[in-house]
SERO-4910 file (N, C-alpha, C, O; in steps of 0.05 Angstrom, whole numbers):
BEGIN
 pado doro    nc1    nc2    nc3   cac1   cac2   cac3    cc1    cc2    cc3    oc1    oc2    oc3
  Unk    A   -431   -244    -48   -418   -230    -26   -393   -215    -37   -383   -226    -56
  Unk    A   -382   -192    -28   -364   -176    -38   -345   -186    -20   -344   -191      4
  Unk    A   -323   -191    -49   -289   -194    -40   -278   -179    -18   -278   -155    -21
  Unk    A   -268   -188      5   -252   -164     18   -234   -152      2   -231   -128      9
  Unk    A   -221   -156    -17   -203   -146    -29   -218   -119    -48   -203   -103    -58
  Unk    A   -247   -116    -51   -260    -98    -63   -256    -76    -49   -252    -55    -61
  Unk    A   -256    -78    -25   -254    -52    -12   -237    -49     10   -243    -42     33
  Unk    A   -209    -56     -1   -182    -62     17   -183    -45     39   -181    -54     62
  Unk    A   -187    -16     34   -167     -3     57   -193     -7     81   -186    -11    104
  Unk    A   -214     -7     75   -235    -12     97   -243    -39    115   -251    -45    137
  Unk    A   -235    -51     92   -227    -85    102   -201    -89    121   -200   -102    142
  Unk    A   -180    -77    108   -156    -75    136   -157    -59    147   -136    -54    157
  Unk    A   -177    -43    155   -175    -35    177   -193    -34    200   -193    -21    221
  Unk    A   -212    -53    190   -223    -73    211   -216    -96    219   -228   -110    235
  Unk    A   -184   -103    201   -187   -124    211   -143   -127    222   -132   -123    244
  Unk    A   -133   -135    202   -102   -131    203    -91   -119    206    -69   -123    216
  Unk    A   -101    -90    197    -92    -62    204   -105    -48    220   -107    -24    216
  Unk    A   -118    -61    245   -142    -41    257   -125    -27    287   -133    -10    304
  Unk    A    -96    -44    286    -82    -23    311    -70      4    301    -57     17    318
  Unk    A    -72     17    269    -78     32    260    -95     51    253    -89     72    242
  Unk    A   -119     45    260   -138     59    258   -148     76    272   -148     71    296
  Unk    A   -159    102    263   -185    113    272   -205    113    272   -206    130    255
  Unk    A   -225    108    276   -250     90    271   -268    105    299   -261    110    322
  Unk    A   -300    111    282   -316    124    287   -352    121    269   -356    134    249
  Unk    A   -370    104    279   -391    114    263   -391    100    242   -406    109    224
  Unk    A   -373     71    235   -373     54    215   -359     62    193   -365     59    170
  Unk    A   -337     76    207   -315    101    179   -289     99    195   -284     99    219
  Unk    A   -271     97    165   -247     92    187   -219    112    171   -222    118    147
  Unk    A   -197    119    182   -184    113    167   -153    117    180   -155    118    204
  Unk    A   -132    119    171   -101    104    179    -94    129    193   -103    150    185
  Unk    A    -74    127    220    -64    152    227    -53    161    213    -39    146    200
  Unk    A    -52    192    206    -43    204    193    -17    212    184    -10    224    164
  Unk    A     -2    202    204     31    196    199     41    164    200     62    155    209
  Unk    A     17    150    188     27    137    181     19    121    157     30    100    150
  Unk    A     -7    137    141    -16    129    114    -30    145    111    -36    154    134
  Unk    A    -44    162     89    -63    176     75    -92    163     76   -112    176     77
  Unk    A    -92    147     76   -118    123     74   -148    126     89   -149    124    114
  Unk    A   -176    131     68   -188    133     89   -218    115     69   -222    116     44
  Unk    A   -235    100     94   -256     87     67   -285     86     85   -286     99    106
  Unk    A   -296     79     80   -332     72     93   -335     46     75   -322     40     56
  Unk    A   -357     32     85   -366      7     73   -377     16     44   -372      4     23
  Unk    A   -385     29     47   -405     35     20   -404     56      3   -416     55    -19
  Unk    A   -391     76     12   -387    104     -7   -414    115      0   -416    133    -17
  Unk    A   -430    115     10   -452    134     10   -441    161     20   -418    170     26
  Unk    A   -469    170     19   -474    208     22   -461    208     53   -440    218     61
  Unk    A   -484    190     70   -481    193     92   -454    180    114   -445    189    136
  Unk    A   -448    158     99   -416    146    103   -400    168    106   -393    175    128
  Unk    A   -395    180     83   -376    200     65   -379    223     93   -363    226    111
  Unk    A   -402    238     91   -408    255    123   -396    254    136   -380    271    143
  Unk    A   -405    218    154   -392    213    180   -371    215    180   -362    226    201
  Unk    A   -343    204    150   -323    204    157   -308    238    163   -289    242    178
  Unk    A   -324    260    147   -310    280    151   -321    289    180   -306    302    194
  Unk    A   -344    282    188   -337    290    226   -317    279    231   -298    294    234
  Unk    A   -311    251    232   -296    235    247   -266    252    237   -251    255    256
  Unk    A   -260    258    221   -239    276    212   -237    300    223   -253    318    218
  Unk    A   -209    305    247   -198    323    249   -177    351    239   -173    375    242
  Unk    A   -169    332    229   -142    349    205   -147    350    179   -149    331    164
  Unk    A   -149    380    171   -144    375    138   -124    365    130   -103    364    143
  Unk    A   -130    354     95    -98    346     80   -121    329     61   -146    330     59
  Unk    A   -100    311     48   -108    304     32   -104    268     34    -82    256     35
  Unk    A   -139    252     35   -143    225     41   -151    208     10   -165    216     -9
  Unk    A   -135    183     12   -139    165     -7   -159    155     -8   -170    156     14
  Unk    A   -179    140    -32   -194    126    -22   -179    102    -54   -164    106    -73
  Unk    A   -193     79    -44   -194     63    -74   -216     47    -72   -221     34    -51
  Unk    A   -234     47    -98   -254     33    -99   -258     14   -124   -246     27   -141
  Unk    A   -265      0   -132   -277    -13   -159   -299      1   -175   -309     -6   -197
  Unk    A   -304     21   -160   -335     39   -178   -326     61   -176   -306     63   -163
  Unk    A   -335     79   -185   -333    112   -187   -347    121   -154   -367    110   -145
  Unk    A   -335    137   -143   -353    148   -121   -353    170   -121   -333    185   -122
  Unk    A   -384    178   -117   -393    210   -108   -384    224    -92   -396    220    -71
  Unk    A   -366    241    -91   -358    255    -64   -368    276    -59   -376    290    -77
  Unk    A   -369    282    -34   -387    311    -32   -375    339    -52   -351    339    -59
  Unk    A   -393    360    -59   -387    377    -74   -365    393    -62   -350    407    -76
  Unk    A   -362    393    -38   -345    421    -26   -315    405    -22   -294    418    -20
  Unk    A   -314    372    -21   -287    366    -26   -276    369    -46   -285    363    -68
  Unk    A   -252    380    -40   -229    387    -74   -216    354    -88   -196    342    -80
  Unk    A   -234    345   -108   -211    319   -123   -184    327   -129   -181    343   -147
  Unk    A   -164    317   -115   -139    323   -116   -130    309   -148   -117    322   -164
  Unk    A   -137    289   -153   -128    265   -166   -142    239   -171   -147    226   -152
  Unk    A   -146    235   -185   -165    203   -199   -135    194   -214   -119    208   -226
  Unk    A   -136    158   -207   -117    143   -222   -128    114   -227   -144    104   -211
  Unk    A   -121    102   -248   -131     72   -254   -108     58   -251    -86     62   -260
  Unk    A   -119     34   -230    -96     16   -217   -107    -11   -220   -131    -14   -221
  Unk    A    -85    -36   -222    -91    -51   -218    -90    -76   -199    -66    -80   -193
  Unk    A   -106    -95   -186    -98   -104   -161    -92   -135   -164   -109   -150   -173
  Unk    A    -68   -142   -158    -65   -161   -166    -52   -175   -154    -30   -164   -148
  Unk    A    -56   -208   -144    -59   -229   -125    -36   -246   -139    -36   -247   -163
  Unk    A    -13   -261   -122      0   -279   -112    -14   -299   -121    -38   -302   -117
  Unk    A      2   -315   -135     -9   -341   -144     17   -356   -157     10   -367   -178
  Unk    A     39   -359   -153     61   -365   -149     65   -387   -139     42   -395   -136
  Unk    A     81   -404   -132    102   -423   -120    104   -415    -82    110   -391    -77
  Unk    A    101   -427    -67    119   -415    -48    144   -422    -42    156   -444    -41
  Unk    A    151   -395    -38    192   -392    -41    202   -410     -6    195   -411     17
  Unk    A    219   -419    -21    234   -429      4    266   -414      3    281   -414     22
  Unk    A    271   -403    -20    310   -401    -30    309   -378      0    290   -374     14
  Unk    A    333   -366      2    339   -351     20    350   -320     10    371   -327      0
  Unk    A    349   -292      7    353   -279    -10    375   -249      8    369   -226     12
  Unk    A    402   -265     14    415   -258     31    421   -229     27    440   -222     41
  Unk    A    411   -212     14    422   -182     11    403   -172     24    406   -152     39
  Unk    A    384   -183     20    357   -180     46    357   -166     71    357   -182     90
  Unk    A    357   -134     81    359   -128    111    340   -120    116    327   -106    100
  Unk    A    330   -127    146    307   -107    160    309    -89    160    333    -80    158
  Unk    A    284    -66    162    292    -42    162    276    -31    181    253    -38    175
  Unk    A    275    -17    201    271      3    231    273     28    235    283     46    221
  Unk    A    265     30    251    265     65    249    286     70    245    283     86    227
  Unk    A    313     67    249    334     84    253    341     84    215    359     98    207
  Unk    A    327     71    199    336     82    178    311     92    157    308     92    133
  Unk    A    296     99    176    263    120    162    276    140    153    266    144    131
  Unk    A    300    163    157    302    185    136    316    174    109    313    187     88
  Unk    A    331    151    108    335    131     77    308    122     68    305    119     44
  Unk    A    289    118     83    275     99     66    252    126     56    240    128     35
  Unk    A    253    145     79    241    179     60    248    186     39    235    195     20
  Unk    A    285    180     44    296    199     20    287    178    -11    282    189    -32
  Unk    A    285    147     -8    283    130    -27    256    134    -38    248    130    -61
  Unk    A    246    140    -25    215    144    -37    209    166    -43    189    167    -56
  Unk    A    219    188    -38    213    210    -40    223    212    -66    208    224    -81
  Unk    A    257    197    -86    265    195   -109    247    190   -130    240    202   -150
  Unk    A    236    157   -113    225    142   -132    191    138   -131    177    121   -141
  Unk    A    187    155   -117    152    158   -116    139    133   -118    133    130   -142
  Unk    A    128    106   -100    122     90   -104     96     90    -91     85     68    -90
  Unk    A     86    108    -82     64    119    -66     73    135    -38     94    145    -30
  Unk    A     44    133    -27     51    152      4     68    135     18     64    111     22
  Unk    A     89    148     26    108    141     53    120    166     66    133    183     55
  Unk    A    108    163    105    105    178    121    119    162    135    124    138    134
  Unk    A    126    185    154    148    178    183    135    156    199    146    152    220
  Unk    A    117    141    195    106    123    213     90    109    192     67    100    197
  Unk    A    101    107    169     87     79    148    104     56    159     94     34    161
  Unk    A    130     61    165    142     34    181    128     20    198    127     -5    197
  Unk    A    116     34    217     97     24    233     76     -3    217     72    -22    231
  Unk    A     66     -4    191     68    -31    185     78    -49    184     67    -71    186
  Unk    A     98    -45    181    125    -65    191    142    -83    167    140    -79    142
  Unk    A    155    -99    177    166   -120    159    174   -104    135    162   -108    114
  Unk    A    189    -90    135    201    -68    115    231    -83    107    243    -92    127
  Unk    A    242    -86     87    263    -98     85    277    -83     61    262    -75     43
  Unk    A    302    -79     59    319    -66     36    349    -80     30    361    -96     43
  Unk    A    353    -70     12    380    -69     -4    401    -56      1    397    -34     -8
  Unk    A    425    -58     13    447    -38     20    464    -37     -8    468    -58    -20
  Unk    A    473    -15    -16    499    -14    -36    520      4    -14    518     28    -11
  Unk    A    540    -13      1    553      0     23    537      3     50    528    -13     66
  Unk    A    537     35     48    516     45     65    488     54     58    468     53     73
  Unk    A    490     63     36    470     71     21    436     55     19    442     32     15
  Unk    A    415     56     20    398     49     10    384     43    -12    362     55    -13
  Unk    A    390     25    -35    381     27    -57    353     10    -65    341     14    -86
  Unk    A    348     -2    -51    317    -21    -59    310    -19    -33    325    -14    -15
  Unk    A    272    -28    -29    261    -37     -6    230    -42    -29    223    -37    -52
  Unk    A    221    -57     -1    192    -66     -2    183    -72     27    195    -85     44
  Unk    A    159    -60     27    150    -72     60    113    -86     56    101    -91     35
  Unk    A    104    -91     82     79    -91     81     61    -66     78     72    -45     71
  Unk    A     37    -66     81     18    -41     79     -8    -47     94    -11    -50    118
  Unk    A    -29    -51     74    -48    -56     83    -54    -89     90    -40   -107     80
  Unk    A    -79    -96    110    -79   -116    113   -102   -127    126   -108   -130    150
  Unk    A   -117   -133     95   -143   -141    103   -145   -169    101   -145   -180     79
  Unk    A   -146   -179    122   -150   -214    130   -156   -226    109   -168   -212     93
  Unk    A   -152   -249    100   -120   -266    109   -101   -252     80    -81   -265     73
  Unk    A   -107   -227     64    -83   -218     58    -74   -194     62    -88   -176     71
  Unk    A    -43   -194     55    -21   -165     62    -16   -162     41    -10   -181     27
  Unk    A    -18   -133     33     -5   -120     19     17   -117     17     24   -104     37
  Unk    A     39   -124      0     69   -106    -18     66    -83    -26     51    -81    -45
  Unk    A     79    -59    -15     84    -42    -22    107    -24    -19    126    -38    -13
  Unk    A    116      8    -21    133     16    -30    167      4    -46    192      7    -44
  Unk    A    147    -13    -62    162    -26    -82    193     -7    -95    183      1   -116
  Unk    A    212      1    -96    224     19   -106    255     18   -108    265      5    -90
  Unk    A    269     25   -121    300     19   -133    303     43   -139    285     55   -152
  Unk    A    325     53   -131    345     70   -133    347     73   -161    354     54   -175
  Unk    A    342     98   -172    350     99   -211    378     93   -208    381     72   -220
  Unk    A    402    102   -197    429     90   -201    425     58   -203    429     47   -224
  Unk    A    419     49   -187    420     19   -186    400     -7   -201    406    -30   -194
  Unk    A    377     -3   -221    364    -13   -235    373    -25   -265    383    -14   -285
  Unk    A    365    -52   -259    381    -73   -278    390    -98   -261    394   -121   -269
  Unk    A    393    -88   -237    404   -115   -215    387   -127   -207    389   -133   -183
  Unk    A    366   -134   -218    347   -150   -200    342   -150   -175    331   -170   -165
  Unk    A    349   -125   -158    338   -122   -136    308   -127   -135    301   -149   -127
  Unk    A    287   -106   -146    268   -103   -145    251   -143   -142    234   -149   -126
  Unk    A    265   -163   -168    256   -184   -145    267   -196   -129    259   -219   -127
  Unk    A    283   -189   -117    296   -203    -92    286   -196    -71    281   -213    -53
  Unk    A    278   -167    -68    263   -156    -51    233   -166    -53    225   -173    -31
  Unk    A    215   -169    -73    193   -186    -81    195   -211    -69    182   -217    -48
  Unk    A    210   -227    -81    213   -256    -67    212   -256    -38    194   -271    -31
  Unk    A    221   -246    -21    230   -238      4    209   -231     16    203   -246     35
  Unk    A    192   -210     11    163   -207     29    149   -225     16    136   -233     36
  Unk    A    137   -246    -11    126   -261    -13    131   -278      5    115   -283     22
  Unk    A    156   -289      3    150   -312     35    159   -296     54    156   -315     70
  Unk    A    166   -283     66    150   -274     94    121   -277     91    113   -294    106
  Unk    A    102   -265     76     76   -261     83     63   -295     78     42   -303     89
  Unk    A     76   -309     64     59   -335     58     70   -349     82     52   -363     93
  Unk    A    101   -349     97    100   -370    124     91   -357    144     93   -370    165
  Unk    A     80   -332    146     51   -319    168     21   -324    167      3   -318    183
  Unk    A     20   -343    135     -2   -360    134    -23   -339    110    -44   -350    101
  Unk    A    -18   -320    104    -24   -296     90    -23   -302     58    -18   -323     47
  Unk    A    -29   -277     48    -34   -285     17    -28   -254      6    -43   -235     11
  Unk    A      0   -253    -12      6   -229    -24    -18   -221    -37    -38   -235    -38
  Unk    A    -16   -195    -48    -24   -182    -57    -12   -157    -65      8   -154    -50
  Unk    A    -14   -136    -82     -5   -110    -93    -27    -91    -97    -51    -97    -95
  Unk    A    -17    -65   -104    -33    -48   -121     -8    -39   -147     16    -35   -145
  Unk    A    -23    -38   -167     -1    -21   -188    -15      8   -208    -37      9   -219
  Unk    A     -6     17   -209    -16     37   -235    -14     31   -261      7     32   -274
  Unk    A    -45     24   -271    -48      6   -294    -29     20   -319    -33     10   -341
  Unk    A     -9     40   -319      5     46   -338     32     42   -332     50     48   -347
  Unk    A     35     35   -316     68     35   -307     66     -9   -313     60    -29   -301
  Unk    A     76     -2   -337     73    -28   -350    111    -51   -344    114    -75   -348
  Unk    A    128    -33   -334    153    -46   -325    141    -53   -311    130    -74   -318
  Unk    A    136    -45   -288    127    -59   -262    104    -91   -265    100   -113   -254
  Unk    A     96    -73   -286     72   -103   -280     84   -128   -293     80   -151   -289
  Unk    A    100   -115   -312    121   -148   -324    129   -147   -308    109   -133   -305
  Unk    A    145   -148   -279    159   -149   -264    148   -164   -241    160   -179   -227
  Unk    A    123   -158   -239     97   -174   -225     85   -198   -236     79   -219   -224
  Unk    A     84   -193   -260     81   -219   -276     93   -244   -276     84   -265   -267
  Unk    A    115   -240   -289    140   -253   -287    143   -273   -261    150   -297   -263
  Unk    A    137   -255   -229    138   -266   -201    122   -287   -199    129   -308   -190
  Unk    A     98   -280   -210     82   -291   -199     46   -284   -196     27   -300   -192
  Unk    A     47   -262   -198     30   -252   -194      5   -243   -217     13   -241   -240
  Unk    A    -21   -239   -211    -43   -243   -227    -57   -221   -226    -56   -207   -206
  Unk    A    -71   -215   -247    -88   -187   -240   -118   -202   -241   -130   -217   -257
  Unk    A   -124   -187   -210   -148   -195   -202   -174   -178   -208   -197   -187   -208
  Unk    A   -168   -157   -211   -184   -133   -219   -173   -104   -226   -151    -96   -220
  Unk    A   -192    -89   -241   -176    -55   -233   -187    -48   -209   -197    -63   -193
  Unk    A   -185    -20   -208   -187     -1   -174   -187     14   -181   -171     21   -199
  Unk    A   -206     31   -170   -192     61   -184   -180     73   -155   -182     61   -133
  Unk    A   -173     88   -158   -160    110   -136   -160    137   -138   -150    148   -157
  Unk    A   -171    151   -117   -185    180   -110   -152    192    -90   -132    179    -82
  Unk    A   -160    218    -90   -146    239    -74   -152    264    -72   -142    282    -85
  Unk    A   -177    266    -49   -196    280    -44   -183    305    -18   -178    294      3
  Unk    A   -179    332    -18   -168    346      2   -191    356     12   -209    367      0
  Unk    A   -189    350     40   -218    351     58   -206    370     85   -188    366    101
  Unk    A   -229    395     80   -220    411     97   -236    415    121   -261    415    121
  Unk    A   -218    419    146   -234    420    165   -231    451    178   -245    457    198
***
């Protein structure tokens, strides 16, 4: 039987992430202001189809798979990347990691401007809408966060992992780590990540936590016009 974790974004969004969804015809994928994300069970010809009916808006949709997938000829490949996915297997944290703040809409144009610096993937005006977003203040400023993402039963994704280039060396990056690991483990859940199998700080950094590589992924960025 295939891992849910084989085919995350389609898996959360039938299941943890499905008050996100668009969903049509056994194809789904994330509102558009609030993830790039789009998958079918199987990558077929005819999957692949349905999802571009079910698609209103052009732009450009993620996919990630464990295999290579065929995409139709008339979609433009924006981008192919090798990632790797990798599972929580750690300790569970009890310490308390007081620099720790929620974060809410009222501070989405910081957590734009933070990501937009430090490119940690897609983040849109309504990726908060996953929730449980938490950061780092220096003053007023925003210098670290991490929130949830995807969330295919019984695990959540960690993502927009990211530190301020001024501020790197302080161990933000795991304090912020520690911090959604137990949130997501006393919700009964089981971390998880994605990383880009070359961005090799990060994955000592993942390492180090706790965390295991469970497989690669690849990852597509297909601009599908309607």
């Amino acid at each position: 039987m295939e891992h849910v974790l084989d085919n995350p974004i389609y898996n959360a969004l039938l299941s943890g992430s499905n008050h996100l969804a668009v969903t049509g015809n056994g194809v789904s994928f994330f509102k558009r202001d609030t993830a790039p994300f789009a998958a079918t069970a199987n990558n077929s010809a005819t999957e692949l189809a349905a999802l571009e009916e079910l698609i209103t808006e052009s732009g450009a949709y993620v996919f990630f798979s464990p295999q290579e997938i065929k995409f139709p000829t008339h979609w433009q490949l924006l981008r192919r990347f090798d990632m790797l996915q990798m599972v929580y297997e750690g300790l569970v944290l009890d310490e308390n990691q007081p620099k720790v703040i929620n974060l809410d809409d009222s501070h989405v144009p910081q957590m734009m401007a933070l990501t937009e610096l430090t490119k940690p993937g897609p983040f849109l005006p309504r990726t908060v809408d996953f929730t449980n977003y938490t950061g780092i203040f220096d003053e007023d400023e925003l210098v670290a966060m991490a929130g949830h993402r995807m969330q295919p039963s019984p695990y959540t994704e960690i993502s927009a992992v990211c530190t301020h280039p001024g501020h790197l060396g302080k161990g933000y990056a795991g304090i912020i780590l520690r911090a959604q690991i137990k949130r997501i483990i006393h919700a009964g859940n089981i971390p998880f990540l994605h990383v880009l199998a070359d961005n090799y700080s990060a994955i000592s950094v993942y390492e180090r936590i706790g965390f295991k590589t469970r497989r690669p992924i690849l990852g597509y960025v297909c601009q599908i016009s309607k």
